[in-house]
Biopython code that builds the backbone (N, CA, C, O; Angstrom):
import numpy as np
from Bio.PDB.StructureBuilder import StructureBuilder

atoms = [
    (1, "UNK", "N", (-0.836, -0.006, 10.347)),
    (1, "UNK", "CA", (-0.416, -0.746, 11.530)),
    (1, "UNK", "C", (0.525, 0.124, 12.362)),
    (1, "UNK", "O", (1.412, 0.729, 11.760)),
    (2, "UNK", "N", (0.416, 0.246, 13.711)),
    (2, "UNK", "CA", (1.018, 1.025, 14.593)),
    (2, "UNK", "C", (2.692, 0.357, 15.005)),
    (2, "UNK", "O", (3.067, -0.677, 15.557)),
    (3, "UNK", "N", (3.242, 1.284, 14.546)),
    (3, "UNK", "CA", (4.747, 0.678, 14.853)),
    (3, "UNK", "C", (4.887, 0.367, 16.526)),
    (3, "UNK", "O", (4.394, 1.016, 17.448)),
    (4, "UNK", "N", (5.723, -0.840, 16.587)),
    (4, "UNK", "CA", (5.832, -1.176, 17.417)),
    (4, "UNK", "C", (7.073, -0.868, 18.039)),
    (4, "UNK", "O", (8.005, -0.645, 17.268)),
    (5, "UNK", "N", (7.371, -0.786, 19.670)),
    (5, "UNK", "CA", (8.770, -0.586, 20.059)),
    (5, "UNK", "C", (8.882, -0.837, 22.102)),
    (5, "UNK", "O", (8.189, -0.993, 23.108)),
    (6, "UNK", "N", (10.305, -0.715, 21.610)),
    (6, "UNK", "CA", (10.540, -1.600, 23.501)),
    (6, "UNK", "C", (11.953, -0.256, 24.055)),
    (6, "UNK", "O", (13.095, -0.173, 23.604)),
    (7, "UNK", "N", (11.477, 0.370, 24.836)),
    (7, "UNK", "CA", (12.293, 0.791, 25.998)),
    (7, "UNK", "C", (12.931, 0.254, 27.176)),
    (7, "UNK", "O", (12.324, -0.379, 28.040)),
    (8, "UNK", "N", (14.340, 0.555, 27.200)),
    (8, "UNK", "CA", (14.768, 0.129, 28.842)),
    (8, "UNK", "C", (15.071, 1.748, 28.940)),
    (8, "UNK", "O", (15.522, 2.603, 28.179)),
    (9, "UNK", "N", (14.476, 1.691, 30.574)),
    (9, "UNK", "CA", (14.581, 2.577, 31.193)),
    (9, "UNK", "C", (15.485, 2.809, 32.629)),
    (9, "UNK", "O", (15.032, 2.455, 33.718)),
    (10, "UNK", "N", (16.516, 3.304, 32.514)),
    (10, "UNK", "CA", (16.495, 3.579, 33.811)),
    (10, "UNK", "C", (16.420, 5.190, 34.251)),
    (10, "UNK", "O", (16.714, 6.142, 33.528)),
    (11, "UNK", "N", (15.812, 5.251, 36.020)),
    (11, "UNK", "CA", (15.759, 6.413, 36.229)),
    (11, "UNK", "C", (15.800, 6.703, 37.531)),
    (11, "UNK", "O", (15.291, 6.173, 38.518)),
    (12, "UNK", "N", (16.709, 7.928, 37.320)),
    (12, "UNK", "CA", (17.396, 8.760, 38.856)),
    (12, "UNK", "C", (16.940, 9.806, 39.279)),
    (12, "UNK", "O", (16.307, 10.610, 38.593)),
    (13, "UNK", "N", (17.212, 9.928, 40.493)),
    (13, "UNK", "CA", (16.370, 10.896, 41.275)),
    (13, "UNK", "C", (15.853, 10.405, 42.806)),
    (13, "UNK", "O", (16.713, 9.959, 43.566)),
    (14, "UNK", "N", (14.967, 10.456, 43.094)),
    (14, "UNK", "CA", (14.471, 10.389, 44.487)),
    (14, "UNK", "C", (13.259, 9.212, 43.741)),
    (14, "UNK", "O", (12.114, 9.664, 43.760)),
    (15, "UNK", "N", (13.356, 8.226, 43.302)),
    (15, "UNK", "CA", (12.827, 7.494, 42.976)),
    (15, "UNK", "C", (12.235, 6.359, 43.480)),
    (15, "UNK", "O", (11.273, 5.755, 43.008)),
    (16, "UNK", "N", (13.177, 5.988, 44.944)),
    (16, "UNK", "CA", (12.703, 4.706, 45.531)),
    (16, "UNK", "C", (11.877, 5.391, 47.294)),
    (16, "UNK", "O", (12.021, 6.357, 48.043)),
    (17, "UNK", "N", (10.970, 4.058, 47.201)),
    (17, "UNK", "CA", (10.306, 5.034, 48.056)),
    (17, "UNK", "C", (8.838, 5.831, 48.013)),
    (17, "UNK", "O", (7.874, 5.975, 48.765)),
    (18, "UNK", "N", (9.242, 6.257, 46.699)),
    (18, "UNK", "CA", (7.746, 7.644, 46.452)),
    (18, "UNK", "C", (7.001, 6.896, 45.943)),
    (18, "UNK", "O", (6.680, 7.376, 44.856)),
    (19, "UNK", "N", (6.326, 5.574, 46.184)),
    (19, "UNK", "CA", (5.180, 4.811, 45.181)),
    (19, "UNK", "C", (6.075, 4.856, 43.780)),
    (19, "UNK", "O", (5.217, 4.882, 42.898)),
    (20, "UNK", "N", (7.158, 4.874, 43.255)),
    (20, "UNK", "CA", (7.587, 5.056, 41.590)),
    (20, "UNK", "C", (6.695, 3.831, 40.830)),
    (20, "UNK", "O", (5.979, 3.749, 39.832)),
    (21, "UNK", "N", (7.094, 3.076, 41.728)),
    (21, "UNK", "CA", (7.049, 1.220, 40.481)),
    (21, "UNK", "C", (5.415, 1.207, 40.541)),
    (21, "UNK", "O", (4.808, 1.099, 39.475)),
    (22, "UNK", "N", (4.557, 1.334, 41.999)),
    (22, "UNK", "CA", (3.182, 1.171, 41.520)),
    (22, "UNK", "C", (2.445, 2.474, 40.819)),
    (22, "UNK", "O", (1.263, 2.408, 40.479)),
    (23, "UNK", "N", (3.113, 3.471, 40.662)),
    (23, "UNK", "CA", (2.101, 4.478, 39.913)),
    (23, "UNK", "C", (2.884, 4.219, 38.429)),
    (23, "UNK", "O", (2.032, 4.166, 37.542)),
    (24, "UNK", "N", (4.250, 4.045, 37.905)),
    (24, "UNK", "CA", (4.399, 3.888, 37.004)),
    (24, "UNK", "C", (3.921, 2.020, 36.191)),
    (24, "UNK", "O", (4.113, 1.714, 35.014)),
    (25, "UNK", "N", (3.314, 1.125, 37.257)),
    (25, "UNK", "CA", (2.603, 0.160, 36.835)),
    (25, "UNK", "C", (0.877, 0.683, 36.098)),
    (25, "UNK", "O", (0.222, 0.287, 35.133)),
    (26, "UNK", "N", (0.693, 1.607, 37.021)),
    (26, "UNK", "CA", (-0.814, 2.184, 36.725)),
    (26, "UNK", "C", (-1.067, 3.173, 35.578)),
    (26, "UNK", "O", (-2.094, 3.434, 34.952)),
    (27, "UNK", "N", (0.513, 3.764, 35.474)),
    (27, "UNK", "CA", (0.306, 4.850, 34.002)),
    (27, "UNK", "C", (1.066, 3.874, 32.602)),
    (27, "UNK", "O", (1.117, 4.173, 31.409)),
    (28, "UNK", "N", (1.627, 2.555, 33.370)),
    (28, "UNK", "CA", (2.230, 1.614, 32.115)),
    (28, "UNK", "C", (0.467, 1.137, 30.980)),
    (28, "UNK", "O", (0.270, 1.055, 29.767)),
    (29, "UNK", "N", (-0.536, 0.918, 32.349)),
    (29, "UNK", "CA", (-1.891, 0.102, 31.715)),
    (29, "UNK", "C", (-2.274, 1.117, 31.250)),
    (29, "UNK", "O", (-2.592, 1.058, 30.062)),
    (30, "UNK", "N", (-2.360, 1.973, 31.703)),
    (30, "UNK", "CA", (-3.424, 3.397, 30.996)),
    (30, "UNK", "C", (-2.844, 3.612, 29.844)),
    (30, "UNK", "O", (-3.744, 3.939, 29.070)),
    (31, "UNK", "N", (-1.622, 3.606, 29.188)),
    (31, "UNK", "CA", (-1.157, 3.747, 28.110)),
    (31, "UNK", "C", (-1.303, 2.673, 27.099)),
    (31, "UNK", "O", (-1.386, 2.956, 25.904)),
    (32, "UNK", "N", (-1.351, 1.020, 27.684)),
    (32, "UNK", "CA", (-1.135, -0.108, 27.136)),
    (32, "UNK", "C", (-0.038, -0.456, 26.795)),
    (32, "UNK", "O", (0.224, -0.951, 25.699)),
    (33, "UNK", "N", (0.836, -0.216, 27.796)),
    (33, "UNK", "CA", (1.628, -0.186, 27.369)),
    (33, "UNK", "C", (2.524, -2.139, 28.641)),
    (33, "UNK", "O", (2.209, -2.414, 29.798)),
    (34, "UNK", "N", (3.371, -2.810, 27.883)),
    (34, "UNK", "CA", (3.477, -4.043, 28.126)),
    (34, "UNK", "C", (4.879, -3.837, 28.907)),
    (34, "UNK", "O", (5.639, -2.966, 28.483)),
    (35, "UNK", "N", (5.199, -4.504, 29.880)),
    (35, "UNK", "CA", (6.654, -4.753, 30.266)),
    (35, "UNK", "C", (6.723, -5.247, 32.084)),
    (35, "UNK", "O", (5.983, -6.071, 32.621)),
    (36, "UNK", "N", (7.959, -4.367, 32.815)),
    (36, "UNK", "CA", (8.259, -4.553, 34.102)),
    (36, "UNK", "C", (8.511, -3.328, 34.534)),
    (36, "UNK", "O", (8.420, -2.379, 33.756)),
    (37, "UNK", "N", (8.861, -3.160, 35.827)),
    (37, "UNK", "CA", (9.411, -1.761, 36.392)),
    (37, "UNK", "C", (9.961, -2.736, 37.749)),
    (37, "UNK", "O", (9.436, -3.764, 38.176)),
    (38, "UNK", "N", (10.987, -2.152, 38.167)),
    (38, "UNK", "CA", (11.832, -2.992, 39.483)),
    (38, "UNK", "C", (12.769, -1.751, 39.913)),
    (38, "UNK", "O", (13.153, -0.813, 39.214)),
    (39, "UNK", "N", (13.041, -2.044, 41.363)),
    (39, "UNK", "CA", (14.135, -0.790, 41.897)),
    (39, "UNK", "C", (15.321, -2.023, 41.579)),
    (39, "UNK", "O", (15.261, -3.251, 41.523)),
    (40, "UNK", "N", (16.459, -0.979, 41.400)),
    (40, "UNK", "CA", (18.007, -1.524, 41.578)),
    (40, "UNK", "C", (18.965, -1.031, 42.995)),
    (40, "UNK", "O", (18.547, -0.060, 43.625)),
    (41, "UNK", "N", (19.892, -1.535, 43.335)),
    (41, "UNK", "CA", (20.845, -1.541, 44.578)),
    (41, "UNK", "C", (20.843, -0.322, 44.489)),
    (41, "UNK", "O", (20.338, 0.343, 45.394)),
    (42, "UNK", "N", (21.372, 0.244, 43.441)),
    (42, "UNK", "CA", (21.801, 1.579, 43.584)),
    (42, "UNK", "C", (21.070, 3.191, 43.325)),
    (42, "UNK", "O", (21.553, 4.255, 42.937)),
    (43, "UNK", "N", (19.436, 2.711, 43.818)),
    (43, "UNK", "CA", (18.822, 3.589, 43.981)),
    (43, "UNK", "C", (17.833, 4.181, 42.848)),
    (43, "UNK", "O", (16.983, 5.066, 42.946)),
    (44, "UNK", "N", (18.217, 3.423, 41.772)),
    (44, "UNK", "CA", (17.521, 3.991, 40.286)),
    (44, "UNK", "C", (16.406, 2.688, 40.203)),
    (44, "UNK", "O", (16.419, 1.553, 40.680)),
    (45, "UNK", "N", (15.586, 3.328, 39.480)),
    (45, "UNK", "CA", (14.618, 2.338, 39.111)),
    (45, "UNK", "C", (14.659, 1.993, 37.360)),
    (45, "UNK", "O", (14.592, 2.913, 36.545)),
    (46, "UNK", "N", (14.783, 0.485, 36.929)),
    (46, "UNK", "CA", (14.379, 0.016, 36.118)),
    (46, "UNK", "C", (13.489, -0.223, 35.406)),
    (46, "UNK", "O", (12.544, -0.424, 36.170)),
    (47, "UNK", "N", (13.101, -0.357, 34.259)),
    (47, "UNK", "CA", (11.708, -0.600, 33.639)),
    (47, "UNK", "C", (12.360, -0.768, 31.767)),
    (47, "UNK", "O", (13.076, -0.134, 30.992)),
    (48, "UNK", "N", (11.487, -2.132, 31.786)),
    (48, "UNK", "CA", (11.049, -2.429, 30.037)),
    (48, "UNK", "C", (9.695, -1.636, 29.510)),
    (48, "UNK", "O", (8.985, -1.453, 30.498)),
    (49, "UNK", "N", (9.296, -1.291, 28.748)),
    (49, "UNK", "CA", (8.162, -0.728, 28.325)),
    (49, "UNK", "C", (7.990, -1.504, 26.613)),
    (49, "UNK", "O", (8.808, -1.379, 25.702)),
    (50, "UNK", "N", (6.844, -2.197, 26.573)),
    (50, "UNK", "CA", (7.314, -2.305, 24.788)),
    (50, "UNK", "C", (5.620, -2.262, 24.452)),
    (50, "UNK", "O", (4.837, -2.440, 25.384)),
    (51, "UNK", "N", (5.050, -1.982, 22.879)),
    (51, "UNK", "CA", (4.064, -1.335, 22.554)),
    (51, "UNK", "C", (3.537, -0.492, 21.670)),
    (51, "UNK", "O", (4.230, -0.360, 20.661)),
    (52, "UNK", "N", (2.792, -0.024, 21.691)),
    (52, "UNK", "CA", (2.450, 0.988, 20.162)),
    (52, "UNK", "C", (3.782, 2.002, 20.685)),
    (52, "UNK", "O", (3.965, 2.066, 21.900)),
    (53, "UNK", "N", (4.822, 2.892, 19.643)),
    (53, "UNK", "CA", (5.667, 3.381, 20.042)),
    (53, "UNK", "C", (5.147, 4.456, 20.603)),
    (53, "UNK", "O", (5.596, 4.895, 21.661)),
    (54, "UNK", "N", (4.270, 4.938, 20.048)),
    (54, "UNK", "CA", (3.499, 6.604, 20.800)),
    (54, "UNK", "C", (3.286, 6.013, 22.209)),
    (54, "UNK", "O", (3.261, 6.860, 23.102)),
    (55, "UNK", "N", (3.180, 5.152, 22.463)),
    (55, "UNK", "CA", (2.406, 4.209, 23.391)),
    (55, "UNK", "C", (3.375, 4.804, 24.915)),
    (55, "UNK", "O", (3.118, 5.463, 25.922)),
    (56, "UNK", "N", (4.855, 3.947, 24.188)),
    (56, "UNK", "CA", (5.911, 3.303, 24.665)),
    (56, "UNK", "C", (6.426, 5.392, 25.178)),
    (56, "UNK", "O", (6.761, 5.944, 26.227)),
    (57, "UNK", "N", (6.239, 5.787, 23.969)),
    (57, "UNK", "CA", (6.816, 7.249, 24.621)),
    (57, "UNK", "C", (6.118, 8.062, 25.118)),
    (57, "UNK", "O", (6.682, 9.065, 25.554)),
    (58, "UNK", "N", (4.712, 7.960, 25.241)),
    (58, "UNK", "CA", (3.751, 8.288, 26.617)),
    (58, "UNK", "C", (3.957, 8.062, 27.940)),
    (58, "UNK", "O", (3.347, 8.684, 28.809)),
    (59, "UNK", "N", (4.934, 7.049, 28.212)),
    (59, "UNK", "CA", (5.295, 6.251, 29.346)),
    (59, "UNK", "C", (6.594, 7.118, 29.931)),
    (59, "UNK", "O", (6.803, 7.681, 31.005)),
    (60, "UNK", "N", (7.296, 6.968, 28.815)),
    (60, "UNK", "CA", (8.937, 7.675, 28.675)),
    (60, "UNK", "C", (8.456, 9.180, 29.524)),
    (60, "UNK", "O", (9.024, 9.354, 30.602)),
    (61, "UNK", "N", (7.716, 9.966, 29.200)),
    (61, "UNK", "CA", (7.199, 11.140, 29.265)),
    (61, "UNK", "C", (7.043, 11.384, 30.332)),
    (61, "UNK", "O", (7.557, 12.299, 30.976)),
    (62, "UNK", "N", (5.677, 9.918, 30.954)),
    (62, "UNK", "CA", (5.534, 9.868, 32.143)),
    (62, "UNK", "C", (6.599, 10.180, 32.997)),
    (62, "UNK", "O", (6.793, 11.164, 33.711)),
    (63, "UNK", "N", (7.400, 8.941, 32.750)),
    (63, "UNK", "CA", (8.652, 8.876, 34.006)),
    (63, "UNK", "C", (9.086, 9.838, 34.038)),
    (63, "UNK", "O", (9.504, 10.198, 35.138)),
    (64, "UNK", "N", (9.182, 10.482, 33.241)),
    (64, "UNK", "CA", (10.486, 12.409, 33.403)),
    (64, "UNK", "C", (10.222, 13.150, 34.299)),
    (64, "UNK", "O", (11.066, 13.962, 34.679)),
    (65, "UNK", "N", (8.180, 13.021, 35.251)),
    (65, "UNK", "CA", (8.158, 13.244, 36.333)),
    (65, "UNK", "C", (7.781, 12.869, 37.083)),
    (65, "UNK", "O", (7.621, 13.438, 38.163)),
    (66, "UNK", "N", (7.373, 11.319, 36.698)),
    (66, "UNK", "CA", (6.909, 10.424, 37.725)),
    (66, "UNK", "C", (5.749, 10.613, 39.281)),
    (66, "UNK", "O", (5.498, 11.799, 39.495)),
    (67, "UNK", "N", (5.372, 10.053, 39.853)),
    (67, "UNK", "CA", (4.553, 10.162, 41.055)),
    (67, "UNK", "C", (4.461, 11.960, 42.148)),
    (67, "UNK", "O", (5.335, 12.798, 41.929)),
    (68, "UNK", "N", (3.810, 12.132, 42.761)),
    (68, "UNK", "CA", (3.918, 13.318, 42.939)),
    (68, "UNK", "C", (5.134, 13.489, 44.119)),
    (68, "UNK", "O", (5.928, 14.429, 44.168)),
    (69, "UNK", "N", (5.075, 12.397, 45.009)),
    (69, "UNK", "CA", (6.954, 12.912, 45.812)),
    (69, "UNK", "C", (7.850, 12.485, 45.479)),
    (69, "UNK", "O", (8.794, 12.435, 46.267)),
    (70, "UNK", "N", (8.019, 11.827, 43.776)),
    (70, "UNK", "CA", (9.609, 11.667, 43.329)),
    (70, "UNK", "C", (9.668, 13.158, 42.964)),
    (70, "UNK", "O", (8.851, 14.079, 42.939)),
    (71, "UNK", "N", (11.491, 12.957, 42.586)),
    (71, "UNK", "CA", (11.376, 14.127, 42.422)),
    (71, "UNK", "C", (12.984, 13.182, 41.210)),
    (71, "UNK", "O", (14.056, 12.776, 41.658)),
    (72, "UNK", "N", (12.423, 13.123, 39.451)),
    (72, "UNK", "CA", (13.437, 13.157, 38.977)),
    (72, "UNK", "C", (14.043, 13.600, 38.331)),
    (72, "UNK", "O", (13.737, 14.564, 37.629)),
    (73, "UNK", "N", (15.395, 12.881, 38.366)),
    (73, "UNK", "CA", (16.886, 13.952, 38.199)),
    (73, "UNK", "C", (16.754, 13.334, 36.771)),
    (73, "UNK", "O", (16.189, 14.195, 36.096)),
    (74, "UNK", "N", (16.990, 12.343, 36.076)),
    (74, "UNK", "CA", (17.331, 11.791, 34.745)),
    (74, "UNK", "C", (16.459, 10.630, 33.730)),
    (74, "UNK", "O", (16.168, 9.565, 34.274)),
    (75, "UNK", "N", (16.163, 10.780, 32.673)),
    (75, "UNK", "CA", (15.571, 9.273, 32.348)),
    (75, "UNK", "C", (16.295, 8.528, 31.106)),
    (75, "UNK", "O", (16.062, 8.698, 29.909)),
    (76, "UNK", "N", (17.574, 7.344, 31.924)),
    (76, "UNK", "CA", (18.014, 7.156, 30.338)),
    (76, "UNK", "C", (17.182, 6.128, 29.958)),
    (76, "UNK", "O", (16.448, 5.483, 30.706)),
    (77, "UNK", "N", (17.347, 5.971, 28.538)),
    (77, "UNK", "CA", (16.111, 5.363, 27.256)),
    (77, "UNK", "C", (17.327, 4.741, 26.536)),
    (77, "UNK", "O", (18.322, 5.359, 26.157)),
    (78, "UNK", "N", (17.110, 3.531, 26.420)),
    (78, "UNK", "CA", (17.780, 2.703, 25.396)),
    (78, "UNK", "C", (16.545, 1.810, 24.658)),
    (78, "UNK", "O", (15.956, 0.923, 25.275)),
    (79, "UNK", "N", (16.234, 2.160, 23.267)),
    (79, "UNK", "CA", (15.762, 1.480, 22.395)),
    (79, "UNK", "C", (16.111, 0.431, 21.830)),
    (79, "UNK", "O", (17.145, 0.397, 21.163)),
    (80, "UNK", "N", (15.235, -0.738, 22.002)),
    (80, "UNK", "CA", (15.165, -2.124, 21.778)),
    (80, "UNK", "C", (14.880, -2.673, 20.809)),
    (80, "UNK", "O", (14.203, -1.955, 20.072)),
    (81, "UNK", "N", (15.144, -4.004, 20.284)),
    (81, "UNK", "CA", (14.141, -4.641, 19.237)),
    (81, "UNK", "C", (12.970, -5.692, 20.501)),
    (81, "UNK", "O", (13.148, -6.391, 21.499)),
    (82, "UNK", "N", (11.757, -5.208, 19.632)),
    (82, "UNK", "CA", (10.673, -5.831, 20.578)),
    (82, "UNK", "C", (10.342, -7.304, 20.652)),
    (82, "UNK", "O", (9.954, -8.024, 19.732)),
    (83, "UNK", "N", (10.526, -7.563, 21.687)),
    (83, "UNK", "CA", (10.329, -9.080, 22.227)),
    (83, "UNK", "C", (8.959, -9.872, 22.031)),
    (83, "UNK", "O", (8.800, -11.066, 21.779)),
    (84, "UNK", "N", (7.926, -8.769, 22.237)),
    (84, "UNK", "CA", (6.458, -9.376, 22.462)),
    (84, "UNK", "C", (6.514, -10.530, 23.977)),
    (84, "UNK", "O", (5.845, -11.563, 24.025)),
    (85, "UNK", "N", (7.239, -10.169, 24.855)),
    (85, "UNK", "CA", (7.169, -11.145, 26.217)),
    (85, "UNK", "C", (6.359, -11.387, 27.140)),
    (85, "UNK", "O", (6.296, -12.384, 27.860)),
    (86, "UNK", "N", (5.454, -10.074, 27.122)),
    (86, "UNK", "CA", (4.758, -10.082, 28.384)),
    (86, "UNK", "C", (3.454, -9.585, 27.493)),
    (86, "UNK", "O", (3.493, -9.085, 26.369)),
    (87, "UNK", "N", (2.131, -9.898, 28.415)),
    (87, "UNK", "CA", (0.815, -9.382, 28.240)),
    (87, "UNK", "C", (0.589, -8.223, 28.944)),
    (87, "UNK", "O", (-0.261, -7.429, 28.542)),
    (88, "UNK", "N", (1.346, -7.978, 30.118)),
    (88, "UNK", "CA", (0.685, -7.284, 30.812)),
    (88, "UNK", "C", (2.103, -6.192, 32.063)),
    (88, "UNK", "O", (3.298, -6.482, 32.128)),
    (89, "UNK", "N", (1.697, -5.498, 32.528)),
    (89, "UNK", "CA", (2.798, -4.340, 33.030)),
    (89, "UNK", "C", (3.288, -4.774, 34.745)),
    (89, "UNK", "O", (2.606, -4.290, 35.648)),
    (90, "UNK", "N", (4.182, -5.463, 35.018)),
    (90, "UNK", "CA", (4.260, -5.862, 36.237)),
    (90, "UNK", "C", (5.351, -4.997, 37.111)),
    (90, "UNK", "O", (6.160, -4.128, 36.785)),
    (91, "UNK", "N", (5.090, -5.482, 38.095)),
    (91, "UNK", "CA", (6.044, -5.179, 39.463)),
    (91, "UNK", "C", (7.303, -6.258, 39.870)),
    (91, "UNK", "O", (7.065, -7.277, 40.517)),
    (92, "UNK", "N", (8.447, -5.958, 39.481)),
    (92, "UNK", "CA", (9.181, -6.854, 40.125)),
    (92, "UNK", "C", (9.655, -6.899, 41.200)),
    (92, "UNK", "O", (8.632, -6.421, 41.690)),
    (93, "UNK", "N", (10.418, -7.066, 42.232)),
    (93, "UNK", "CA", (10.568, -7.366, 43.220)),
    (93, "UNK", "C", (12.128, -7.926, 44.045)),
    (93, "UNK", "O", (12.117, -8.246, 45.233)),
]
sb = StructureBuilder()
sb.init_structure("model")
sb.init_model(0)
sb.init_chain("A")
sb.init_seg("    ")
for serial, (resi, resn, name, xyz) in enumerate(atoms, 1):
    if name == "N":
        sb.init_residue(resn, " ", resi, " ")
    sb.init_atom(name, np.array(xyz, "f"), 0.0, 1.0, " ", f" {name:<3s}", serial, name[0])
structure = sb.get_structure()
């Protein structure tokens, strides 16, 4: 059985703006990977990720360079206990 696991993400850089939340919605499904992604006030973008953990750090990976005109500076990762909340990888708003 594939271990399971949940990321919060946040991440800095030139992040809002460059498509971040819908290409990192499109590389969340390609992975299978379950959660949200949302911008914050202060310019960083948010995201839960939870899932097979290889899954979850395929995603992580992703974000380190995200869409082709972000350009990011940092990705912090705080590891979770997994919720099982969501079916599916959304956009918040």
């Amino acid at each position: 059985m594939e271990e399971k696991a949940r990321a919060h993400l946040i991440v800095s850089g030139r992040v809002q703006g460059v498509c971040f939340r819908a290409e990192t919605q499109r590389a969340a499904r390609t992975f299978g990977v379950f959660g949200w992604v949302r911008n914050k006030g202060d310019g960083t973008v948010e995201a839960i990720a939870e899932g097979a953990k290889a899954d979850v750090i395929s995603l992580i990976n992703w974000c380190k360079t995200g869409p082709p005109l972000s350009r990011v500076e940092k990705v912090d990762v705080t590891w979770q206990g997994c919720h099982g909340e969501s079916s599916q990888f959304d956009i918040h708003y």
